[in-house]
N, C-alpha and C positions, 0 to 999 in steps of 0.2 A: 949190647948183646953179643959182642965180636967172642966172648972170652967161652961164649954158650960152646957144650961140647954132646949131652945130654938133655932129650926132651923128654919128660913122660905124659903122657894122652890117656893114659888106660882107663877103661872105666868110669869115664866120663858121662858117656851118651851123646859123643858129636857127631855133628854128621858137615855135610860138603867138601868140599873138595882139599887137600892135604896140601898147605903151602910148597916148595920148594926149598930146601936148605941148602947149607954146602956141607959138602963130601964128608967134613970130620965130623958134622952133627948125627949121633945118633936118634933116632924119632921111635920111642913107642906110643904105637897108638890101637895097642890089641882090648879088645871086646867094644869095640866102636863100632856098630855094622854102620851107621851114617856116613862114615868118611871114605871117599873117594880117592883113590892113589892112579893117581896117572900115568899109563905108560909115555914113551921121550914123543912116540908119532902122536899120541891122544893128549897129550903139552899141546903139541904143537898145532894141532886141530882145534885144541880151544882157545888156545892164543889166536889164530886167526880169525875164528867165531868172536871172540871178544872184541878185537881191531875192528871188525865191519861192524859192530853193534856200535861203536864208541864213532867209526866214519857218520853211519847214518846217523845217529843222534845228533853229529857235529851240523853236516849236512842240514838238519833240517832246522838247527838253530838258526845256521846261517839264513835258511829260507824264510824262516819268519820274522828275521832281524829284517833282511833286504825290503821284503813288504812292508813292515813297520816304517821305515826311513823313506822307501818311496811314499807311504798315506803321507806322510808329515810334508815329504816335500810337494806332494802335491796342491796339500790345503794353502802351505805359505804363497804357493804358484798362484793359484784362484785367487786369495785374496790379497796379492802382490797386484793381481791385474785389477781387481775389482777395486782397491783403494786405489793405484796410480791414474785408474780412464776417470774417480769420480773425484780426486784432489782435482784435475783440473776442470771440474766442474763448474758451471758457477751456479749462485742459488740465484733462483728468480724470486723475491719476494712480492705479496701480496698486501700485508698487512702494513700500516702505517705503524704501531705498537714499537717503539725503540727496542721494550723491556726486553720483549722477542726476537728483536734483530741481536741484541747484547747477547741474547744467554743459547740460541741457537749453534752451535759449534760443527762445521762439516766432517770436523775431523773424529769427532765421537759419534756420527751417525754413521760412517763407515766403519769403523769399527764395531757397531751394534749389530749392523744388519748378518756382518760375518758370522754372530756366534746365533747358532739357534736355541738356544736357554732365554734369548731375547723375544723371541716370535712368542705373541699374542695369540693370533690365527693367521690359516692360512688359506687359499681355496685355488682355482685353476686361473685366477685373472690375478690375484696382487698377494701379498703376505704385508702382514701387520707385525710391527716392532714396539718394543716399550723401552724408550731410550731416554737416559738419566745423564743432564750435562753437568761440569762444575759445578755449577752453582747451586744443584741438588732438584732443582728443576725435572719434571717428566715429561716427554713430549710423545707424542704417536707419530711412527713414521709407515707410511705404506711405500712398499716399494713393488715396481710392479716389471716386468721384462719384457721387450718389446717381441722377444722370439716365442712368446706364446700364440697356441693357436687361434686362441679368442682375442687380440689384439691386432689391429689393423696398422699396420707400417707409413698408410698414404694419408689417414685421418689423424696425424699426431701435432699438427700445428692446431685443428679443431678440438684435438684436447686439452692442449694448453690453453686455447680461451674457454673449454669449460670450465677448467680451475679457474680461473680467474673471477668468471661468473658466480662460481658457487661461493667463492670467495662473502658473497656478496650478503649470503643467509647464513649468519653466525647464529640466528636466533633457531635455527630450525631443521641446521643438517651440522655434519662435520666440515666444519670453514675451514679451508687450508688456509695456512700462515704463509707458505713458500712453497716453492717446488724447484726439483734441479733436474736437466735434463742431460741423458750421455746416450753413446752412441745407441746401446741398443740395454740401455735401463731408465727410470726415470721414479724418482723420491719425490712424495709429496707428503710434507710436516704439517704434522697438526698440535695443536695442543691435549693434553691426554684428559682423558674425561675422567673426571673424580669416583666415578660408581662404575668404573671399566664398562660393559655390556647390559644391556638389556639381562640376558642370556645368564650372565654373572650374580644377577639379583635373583633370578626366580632357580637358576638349576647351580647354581655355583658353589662357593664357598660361606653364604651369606646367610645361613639360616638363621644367626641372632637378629639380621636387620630384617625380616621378612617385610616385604613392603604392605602396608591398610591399605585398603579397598579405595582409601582417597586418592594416594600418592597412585595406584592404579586408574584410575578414573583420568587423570591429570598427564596418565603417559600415551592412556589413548587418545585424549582432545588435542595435546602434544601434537602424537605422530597426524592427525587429521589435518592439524593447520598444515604441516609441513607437506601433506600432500596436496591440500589448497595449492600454496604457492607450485610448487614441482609441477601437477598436471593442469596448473590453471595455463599455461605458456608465456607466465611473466619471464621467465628466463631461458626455457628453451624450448623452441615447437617442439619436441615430442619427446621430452624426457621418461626417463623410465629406471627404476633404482634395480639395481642388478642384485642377485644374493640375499631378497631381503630376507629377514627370517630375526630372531631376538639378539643373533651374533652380528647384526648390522647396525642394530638400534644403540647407540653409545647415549652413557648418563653424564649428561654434565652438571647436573642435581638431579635426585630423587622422585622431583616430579618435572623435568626437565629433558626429554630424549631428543635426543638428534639423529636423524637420518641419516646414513653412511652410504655409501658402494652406490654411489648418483653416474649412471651413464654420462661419459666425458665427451660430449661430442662426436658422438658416432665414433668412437676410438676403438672401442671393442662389441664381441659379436655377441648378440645376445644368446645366441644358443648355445653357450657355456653360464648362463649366469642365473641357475636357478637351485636354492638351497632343498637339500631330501625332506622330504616332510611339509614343505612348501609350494609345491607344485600345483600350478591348477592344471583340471582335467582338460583343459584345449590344447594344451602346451604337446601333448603326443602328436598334434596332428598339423599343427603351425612351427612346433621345434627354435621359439622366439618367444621372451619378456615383452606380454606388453601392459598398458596401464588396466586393464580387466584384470591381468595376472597379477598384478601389483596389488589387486587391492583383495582377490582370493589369499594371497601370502598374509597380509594387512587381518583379513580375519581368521587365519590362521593365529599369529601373534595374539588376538584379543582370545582366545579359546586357552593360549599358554598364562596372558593374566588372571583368567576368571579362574581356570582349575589347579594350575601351577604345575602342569603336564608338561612334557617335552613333547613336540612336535611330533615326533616320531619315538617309538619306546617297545623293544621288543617286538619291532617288525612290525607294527600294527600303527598306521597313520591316526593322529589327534581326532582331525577331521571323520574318519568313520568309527573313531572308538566314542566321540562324543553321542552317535544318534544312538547310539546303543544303551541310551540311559535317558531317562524322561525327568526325573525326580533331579530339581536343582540340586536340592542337599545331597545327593551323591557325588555330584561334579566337582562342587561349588571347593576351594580351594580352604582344606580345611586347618594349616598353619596359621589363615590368619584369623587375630584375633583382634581384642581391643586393647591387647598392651603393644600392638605391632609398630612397628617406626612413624613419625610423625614425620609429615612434609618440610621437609628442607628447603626455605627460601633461599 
């Protein structure tokens, strides 16, 4: 364009502002009311309008880069610190099971716990992980932190021989495999239950496997034994399952449930450990889990088998929407039928 000497514009219909030329360029740009001709002061005023628009723009790229680079470097920070206090961890195992000792790896349960697309559940005393090693293997890890309110600092050697005890009822709760403890966290490895949750079967993803009436039958005799053992005091004077509700109840088959979230030896407080919808009414006035509340929660869960209700659902507790209906056949949980899933030995 150096050789341009003449512009014609005319009758166009443009409109903003009229570039700048040099001196030999002639510009017509007559019957164009849209277009704009700048005097040299009102150049110069929009040149500066334009710089400060182009400054803060610049500016606040800046500002959301600097944020962006600090989030990044802060997570690497957290989980620079979180993997280096648990590499020097060490595992305390529980189990005799080689299989388990082989295919356990510390180095990919640190790395699981960091990403939260891992977490299972979570509540005010521990969060749950779904951790997948080499060998393609799944394991459940709860890890829980000592700087929570519901967790006691002085009762933490009593918790580690909780684990060990419960260790002991593979048949009837969540048996940990191992556990590791660091200064102020502590992972306890379990094996991952093949039907994830209670909770996962009746309100879940699981609508083709709706569980018969028998494989129900078989989870409440289930959780009774398990509460046999727990409040009989074969393993601990005054046990007491914290959070129970059907996201505590883990499937290790279909008509197989295990008991979770078992008080570790007086390690945490029980007036953090009770699920919404699960409450017994004394709990307002005592503000503590005890084995009466344990077993209020307990028939709570059997009201979620029978109808296939959430606990809680629009505000309105199971417990007082059930009296509100007399007639079985209205309750009575109407997905299942007799093509429903057969018992899993």
């Amino acid at each position: 364009m150096g050789g341009l000497t003449r512009l014609v514009l005319s009758f166009n219909q443009l409109s903003g502002i009229v570039p700048e030329f040099q001196g030999f360029v002639s510009v017509e740009t007559g019957r164009n009311d849209g277009l704009i001709h700048l005097s040299p002061v009102a150049k110069l005023e929009y040149n500066e309008k334009k710089g400060k628009t182009l400054s803060s723009t610049l500016v606040l790229f800046l500002f959301v880069l600097s944020g962006f680079v600090f989030g990044i470097f802060a997570i690497i920070c957290i989980r620079y610190v979180v993997s280096n206090s648990l590499h020097q961890t060490k595992v305390c195992w529980i189990t005799d099971d080689s299989l388990h000792k082989s295919q356990i790896k510390l180095s990919k349960v640190i790395a699981a716990i960091c990403r939260p697309v891992n977490v299972m559940q979570s509540n005010v005393l521990y969060t749950y992980y779904k951790v997948m090693m080499p060998c393609g293997m799944y394991y459940c890890i709860k890890k829980i932190t000592r700087k929570s309110k519901s967790f006691n600092l002085h009762s933490f050697e009593s918790f580690k021989q909780g684990v060990v005890n419960i260790g002991h009822l593979a048949n009837y709760t969540m048996a940990p495999l191992a556990y590791a403890v660091e200064s102020d966290t502590a992972c306890i490895f379990y094996e991952y239950p093949q039907h994830g949750t209670l909770f996962d079967l009746l309100h879940g993803r699981c609508d083709d496997n709706t569980l018969d009436w028998k494989s129900r039958f078989a989870i409440v005799v289930g959780i009774c034994r398990g509460f046999a053992i727990l409040h009989g005091g074969y393993v601990f004077s005054d046990p007491i399952i914290l959070h129970l509700s059907t996201s505590s109840i883990f499937m290790k088959h279909l008509d197989q449930p295990l008991i979770g979230d078992i008080e570790l030896g007086g390690a945490f407080s029980s007036q953090f450990a009770v699920s919404v919808g699960y409450v017994p009414p004394e709990y307002a006035y005592v503000m503590r889990v005890t084995e009466a509340g344990n077993m209020y929660s307990f028939g709570v869960i059997m009201l979620e088998l029978l109808t296939g209700e959430q606990a809680i659902s629009e505000g309105t507790e199971l417990s007082k929407w059930i009296i509100q209906h007399e007639d079985l056949d209205e309750v009575r949980d109407s997905k299942v039928s007799g093509n429903s899933v057969q018992v899993h030995q």
